[in-house]
C-alpha positions as CSV (number, residue, x, y, z in Angstrom):
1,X,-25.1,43.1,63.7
2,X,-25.0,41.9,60.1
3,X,-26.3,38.7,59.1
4,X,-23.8,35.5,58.0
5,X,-25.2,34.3,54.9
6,X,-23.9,30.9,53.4
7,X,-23.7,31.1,49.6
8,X,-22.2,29.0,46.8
9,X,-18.8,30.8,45.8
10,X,-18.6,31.2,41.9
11,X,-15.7,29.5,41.6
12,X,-16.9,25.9,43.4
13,X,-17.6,25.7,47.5
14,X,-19.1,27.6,49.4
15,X,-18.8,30.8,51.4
16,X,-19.7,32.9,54.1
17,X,-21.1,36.8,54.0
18,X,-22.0,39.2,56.5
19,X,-25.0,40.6,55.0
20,X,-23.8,43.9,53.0
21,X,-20.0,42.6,52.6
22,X,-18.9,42.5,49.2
23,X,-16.5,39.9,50.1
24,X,-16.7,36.4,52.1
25,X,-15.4,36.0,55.0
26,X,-14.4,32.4,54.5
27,X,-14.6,29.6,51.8
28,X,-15.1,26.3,52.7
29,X,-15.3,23.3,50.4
30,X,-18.6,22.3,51.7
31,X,-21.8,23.5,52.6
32,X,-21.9,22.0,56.1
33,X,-18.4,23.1,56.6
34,X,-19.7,27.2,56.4
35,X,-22.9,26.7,58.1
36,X,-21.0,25.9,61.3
37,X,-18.5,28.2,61.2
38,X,-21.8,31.0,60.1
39,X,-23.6,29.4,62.9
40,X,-20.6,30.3,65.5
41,X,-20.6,34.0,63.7
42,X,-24.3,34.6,63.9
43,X,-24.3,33.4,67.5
44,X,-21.6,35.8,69.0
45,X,-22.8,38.1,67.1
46,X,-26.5,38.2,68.2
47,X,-27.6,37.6,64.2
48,X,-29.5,35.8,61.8
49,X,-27.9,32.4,59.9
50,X,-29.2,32.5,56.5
51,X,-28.7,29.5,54.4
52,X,-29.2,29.5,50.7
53,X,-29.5,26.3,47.8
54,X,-27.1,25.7,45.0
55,X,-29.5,28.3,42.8
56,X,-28.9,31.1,45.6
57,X,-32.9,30.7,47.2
58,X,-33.0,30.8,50.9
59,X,-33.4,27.3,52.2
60,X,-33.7,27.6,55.9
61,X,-33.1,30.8,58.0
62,X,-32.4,30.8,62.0
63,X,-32.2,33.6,64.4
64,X,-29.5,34.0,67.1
65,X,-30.7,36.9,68.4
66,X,-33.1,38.9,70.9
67,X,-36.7,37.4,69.6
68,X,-39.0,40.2,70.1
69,X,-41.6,38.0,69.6
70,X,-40.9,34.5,71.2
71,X,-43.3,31.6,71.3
72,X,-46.5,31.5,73.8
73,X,-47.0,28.6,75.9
């Protein structure tokens, strides 16, 4: 399962991208507007949420998936 990256869009907003997809598959006028609708994505899907700054640097990263390494305790 690909993971949803959220991007700025080149021409203003914000969009999100399966990882490898040349195109988004929405745009949204804000940020917090395409991290939900990634976060619903990534969760049916199983997949990372990847969430990257105006300059395109990951900011925060969250895995919906199968954690083959979950926390002790």
């Amino acid at each position: 399962m690909p993971n949803q990256h959220v991007t700025p869009h080149k021409d203003g907003g914000w969009q999100v991208k399966g990882g490898g997809n040349s195109r988004a598959t929405i745009r949204t006028n804000t940020q917090y507007e395409a991290i939900n609708i990634a976060k619903g994505i990534a969760i049916n899907n199983g997949s990372e949420l990847l969430i990257h700054n105006r300059s395109g640097r990951i900011r925060e990263k969250n895995s919906y998936g199968k954690d083959n390494y979950p926390p002790k305790g």
